[in-house]
C-alpha positions in Angstrom: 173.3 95.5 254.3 172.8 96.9 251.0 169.6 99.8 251.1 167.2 99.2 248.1 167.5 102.2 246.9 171.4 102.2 246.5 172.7 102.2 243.4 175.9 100.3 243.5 177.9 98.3 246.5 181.8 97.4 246.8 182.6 94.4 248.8 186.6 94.9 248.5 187.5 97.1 251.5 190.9 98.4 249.9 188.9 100.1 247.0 188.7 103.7 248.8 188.2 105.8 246.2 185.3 103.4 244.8 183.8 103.3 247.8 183.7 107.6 248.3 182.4 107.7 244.7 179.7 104.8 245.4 178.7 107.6 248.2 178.8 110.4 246.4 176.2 108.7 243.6 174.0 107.1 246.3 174.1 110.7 248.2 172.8 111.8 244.6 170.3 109.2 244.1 168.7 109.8 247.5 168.3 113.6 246.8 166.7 113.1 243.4 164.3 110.6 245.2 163.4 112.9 247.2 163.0 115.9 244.8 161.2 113.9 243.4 158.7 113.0 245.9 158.5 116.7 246.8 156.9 117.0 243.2 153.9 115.7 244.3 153.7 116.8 248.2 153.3 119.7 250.0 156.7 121.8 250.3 158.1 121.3 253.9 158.8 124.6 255.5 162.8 125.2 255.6 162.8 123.9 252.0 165.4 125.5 249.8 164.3 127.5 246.8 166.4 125.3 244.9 164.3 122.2 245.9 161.1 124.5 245.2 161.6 125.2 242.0 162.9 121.5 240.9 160.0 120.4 242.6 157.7 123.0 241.2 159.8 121.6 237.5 159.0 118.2 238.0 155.3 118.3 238.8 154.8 120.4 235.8 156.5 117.8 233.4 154.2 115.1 235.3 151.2 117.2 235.1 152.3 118.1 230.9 152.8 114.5 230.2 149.7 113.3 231.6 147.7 115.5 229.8 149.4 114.9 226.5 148.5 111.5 227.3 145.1 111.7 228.1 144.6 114.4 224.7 146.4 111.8 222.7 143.7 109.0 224.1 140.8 111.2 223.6 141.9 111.8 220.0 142.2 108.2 219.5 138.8 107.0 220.6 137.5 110.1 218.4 138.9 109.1 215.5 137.9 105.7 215.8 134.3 106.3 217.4 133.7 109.0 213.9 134.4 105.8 212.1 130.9 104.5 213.0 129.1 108.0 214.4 129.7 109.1 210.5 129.5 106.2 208.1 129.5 106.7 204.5 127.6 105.4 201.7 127.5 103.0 198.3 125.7 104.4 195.6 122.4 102.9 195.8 120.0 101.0 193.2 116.8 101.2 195.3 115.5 103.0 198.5 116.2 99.6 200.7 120.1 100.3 199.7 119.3 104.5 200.5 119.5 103.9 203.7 122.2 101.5 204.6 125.8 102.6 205.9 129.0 101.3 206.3 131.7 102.4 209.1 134.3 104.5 207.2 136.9 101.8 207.0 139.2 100.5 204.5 137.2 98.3 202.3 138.6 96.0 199.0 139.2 98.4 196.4 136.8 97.8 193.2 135.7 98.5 189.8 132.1 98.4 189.4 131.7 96.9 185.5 128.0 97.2 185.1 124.6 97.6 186.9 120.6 96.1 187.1 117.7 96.9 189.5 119.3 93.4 191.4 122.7 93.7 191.3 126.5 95.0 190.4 129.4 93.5 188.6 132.4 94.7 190.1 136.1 93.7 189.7 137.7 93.5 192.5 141.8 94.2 193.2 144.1 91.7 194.6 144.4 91.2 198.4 146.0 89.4 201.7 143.8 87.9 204.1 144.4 86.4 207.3 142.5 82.8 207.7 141.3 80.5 210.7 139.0 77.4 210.5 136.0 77.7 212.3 134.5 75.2 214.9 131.3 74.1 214.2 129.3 73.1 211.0 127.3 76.5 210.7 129.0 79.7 209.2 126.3 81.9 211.4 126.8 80.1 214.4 127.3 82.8 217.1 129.2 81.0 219.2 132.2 79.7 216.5 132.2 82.9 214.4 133.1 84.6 217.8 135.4 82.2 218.6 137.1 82.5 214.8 136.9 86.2 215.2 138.6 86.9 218.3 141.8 84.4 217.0 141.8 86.5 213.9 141.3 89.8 215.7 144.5 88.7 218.1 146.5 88.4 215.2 145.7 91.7 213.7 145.7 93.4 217.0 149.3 92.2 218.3 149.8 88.6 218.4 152.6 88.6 215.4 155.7 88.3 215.1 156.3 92.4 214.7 154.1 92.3 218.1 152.2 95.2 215.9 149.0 96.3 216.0 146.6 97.1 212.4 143.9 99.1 211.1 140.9 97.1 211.1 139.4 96.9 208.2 135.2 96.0 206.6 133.1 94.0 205.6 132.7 90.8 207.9 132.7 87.5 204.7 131.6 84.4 205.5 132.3 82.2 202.0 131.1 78.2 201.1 133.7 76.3 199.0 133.2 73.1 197.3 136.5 71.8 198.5 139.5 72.4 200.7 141.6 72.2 198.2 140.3 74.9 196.0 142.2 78.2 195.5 141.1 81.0 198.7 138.9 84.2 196.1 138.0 86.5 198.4 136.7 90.1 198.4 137.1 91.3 201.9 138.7 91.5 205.3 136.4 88.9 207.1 135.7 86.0 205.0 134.2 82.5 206.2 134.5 79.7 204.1 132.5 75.9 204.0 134.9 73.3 203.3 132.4 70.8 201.8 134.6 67.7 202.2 134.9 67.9 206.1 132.2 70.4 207.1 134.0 73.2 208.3 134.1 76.8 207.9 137.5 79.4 207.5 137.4 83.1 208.4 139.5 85.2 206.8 140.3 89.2 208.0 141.4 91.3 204.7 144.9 92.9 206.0 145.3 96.7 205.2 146.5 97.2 201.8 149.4 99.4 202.8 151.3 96.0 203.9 151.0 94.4 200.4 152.9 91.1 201.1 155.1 92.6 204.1 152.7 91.6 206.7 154.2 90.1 210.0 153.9 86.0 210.4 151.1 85.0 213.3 152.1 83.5 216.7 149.0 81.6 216.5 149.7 78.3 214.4 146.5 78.1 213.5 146.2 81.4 211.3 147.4 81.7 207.9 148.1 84.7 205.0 147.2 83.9 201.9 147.1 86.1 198.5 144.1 86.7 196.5 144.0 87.4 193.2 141.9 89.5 191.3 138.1 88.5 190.5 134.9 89.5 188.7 131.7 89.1 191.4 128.2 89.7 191.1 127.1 91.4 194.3 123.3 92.0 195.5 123.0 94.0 198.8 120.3 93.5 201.5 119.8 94.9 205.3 118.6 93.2 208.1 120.3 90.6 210.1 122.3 87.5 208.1 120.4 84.4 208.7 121.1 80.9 206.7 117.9 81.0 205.4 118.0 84.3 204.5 121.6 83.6 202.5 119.8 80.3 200.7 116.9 83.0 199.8 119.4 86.2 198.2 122.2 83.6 196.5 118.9 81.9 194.5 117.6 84.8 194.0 121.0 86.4 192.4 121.7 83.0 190.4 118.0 83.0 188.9 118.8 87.0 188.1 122.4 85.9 186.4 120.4 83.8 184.2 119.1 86.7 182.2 122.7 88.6 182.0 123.9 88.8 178.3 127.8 89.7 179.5 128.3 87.4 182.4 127.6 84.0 183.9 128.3 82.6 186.9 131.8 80.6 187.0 131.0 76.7 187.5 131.4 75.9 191.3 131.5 79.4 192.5 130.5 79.6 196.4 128.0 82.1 197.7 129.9 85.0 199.6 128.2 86.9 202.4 129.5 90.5 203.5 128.5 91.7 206.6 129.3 95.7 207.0 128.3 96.7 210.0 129.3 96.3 214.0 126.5 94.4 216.0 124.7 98.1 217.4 124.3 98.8 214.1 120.3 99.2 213.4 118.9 96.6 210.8 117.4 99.0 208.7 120.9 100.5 208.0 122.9 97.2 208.1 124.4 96.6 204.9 125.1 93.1 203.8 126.0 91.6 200.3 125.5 88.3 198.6 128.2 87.7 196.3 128.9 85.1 193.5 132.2 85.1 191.3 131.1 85.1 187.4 132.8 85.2 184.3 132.7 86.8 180.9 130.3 85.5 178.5 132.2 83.6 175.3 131.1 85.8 172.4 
């Protein structure tokens, strides 16, 4: 019967010369088997001080590569963890928006346009996002955001055709629409979105920009990547913790500001847009969140 540990067998008897050199390599195998359990035991007395040293070889190289392993670990979660333990900052209007932080991720790049006491104009660049429709009727509800979020999150993480894992990327966007049929304008790597028509929700994930349009397909049929194009928003920041009330509160409060704006108006059927910044530990004092409307130039 054949060992387990042999590394070839000849059944035809008249094949000598295979059969001696099947011996010689199983011979072989055997003795760098148990070299190599030698690594990692007490030497035997009687040992050669060839085996010594080959054993004394191999444990080192174990011992090396573990540790290389382990640094290389450490220096990930470091990295990552100085992402949040270090945030960075927008330049603030007021001393609510002086003390909020943002985890020192890749964000949508923009070009701020103009500034009041209650708000920015920026001009956002174009961008991919990743999308999933939410279950549920409520763009905050815990339980369906999660749900969107971890589909979105195994895309990003893995589950694609390249099987490769991305950066992730900030803020969180949950986004109302009038209509499922109207064009995805989004500013940023996690974007919900009510379809009015049947009462759902989409979350969208911002890809890295480094991808541009060569991002690999999901596995999951129920993601999609979509382009969106450049766009002019009014954005109003606010801490705390997002609430539907408290979104019904910031977007009137931003329209009723928009009134008074000389250069811009708000573009007919634009949908409120909420960014969320921050990972769930994060304080709400330092939580930064944004309402956001798309407007447009003001005909002269």
């Amino acid at each position: 019967m054949m060992s387990a540990y042999s590394p070839c067998v000849i059944t035809q008897p008249a094949y000598h010369r295979s059969r001696k050199l099947c011996s010689t390599v199983k011979a072989m195998s055997e003795r760098a088997s148990t070299l190599t359990a030698a690594a990692s035991a007490p030497q035997r007395k009687g040992s050669s001080a060839f085996d010594a040293r080959f054993s004394l070889v191999l444990a080192l190289a174990s011992q090396t590569s573990s540790l290389s392993q382990r640094r290389k670990f450490l220096m990930d979660v470091a990295t990552e963890t100085s992402k949040y333990l270090f945030p960075r900052r927008f330049e603030p209007r007021n001393f609510e928006e002086a003390l909020m932080s943002v985890p020192d991720l890749e964000t949508v790049k923009f070009q701020v346009l103009s500034r009041t006491d209650q708000y920015e104009i920026r001009l956002t660049e174009p961008y991919y996002v990743a999308e999933t429709t939410m279950p549920g009727k409520n763009g905050f509800d815990l339980n369906g955001a999660s749900q969107s979020f971890n589909v979105l999150a195994g895309y990003l993480f893995g589950k694609n055709t390249r099987e490769e894992s991305m950066e992730m990327t900030t803020p969180v966007y949950t986004r109302r629409t009038q209509s499922e049929g109207e064009k995805m304008e989004m500013t940023t790597p996690v974007v919900t979105k009510k379809l009015e028509d049947d009462d759902k929700w989409q979350m969208s994930f911002v890809m890295p920009s480094k991808y541009g349009s060569s991002l690999p397909l999901p596995k999951d049929p129920s993601v999609a990547i979509k382009e969106v194009p450049s766009k002019i928003v009014a954005v109003a920041a606010f801490s705390g913790f997002v609430t539907d009330e408290e979104v019904q509160k910031r977007e009137a409060a931003l329209r009723k500001a928009l009134k008074n704006d000389t250069q811009f108006h708000v573009k007919i059927g634009s949908p409120v847009e909420v960014a969320q910044y921050n990972p769930p530990f994060t304080l709400p004092f330092a939580r930064r969140n944004e309402i956001a409307l798309e407007v447009e130039r003001r005909e002269e």
